[in-house]
C-alpha positions as CSV (number, residue, x, y, z in Angstrom):
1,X,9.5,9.5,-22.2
2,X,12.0,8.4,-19.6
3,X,11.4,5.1,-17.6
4,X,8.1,3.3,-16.7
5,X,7.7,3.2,-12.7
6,X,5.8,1.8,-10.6
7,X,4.7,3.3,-6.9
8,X,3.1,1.3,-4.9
9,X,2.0,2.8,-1.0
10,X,-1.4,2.3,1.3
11,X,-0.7,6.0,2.3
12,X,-2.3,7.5,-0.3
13,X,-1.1,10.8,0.1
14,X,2.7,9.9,-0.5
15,X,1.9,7.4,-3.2
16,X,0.8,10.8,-5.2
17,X,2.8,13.5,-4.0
18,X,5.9,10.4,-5.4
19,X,4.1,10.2,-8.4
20,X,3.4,13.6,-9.0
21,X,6.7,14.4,-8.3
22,X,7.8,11.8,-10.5
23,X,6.1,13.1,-13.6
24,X,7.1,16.3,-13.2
25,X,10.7,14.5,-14.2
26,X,8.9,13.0,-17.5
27,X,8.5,9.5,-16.1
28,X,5.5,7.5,-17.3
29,X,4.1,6.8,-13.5
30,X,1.1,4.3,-12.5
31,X,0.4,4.0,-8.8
32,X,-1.3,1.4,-6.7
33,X,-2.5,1.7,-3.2
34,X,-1.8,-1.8,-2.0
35,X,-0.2,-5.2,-3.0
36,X,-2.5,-6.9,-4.7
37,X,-3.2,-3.6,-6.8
38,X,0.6,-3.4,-7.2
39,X,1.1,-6.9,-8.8
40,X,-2.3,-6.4,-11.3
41,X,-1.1,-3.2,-12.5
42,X,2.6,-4.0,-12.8
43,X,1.1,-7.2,-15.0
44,X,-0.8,-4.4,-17.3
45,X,1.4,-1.5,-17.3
46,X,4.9,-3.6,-17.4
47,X,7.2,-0.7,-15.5
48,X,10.6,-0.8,-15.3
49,X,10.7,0.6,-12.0
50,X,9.1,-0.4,-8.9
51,X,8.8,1.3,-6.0
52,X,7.3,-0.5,-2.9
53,X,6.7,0.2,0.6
54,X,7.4,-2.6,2.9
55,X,4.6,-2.2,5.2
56,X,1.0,-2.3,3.1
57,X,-2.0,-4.4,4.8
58,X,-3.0,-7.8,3.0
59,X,0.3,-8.3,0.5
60,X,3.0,-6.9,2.0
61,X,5.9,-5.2,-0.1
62,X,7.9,-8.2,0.5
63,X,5.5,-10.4,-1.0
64,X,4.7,-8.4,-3.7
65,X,8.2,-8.2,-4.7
66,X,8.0,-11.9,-4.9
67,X,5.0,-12.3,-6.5
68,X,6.8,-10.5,-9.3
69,X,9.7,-11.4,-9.7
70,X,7.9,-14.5,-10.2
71,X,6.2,-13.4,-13.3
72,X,8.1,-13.4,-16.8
73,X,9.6,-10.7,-17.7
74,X,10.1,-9.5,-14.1
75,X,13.2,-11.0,-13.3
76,X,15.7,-7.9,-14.6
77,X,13.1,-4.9,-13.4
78,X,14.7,-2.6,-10.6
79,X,12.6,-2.4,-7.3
80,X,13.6,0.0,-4.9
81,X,12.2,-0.1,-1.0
82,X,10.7,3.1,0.0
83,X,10.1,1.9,4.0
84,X,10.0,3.7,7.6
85,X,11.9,0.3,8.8
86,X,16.0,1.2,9.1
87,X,16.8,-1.8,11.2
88,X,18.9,-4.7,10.0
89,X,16.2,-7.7,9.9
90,X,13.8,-5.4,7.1
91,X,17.4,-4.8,5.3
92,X,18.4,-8.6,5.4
93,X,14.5,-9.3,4.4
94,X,14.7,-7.1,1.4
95,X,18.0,-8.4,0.1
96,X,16.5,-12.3,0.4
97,X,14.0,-10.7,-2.0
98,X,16.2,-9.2,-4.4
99,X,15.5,-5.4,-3.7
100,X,17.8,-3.7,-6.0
101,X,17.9,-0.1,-3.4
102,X,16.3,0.2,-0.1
103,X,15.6,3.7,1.2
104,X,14.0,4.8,4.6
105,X,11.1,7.1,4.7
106,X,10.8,10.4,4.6
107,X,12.8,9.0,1.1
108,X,14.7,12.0,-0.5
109,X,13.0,12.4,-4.2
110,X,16.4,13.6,-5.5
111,X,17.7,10.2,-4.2
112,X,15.4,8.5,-5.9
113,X,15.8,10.1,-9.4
114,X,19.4,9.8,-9.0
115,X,19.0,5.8,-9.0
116,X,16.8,5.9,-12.1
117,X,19.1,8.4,-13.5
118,X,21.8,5.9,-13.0
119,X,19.6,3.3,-14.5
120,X,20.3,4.7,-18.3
121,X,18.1,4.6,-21.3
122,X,14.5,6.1,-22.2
């Protein structure tokens, strides 16, 4: 089985289609349909890869990227943007963060499978 990863999106639909998509590639996917969901799955599950959108209700992608890589363990996992926001302040936002890739929606699957390609190992 290749990498664990993470999806986390309030649009339900592209949260699934990702994660179907994903699996289709071997990768062990969970997906969660908002923040707070992200960070108590990601707490179970312990991916390797998280993918986040920016703009969820409640716990932003932001601040569940925080909440993270506050948690042990958390510190050296990948997390990868998946936003509609191209301008400059989200970009600057994410870096502060420590977003490891930042793509703008529609985000091009063979982009992403390309980075965790690039990531190495099973």
């Amino acid at each position: 089985m290749k990498k664990r990863v993470l999806v986390a999106d309030d649009d339900k639909d592209a949260a699934d289609t990702l994660a179907i998509l994903l699996r289709q590639q071997d990768y062990q996917v969970e997906v969660a349909y908002s923040g707070q969901q992200a960070v108590e799955i990601a707490a179970k599950f312990d991916p390797d890869v998280l993918i986040l959108d920016l703009t969820m209700p409640a716990l932003d992608g932001f601040q569940t990227a925080n909440r993270l890589r506050a948690l042990p363990g958390f510190e050296n996992k990948h997390f990868i943007a998946c936003t509609g926001h191209a301008d400059q302040e989200h970009l600057d936002k994410a870096s502060r963060v420590q977003f490891d890739d930042y793509l703008v929606k529609p985000c091009k699957f063979n982009l992403i499978v390309k980075i965790l390609d690039e990531l190495g190992g099973e």
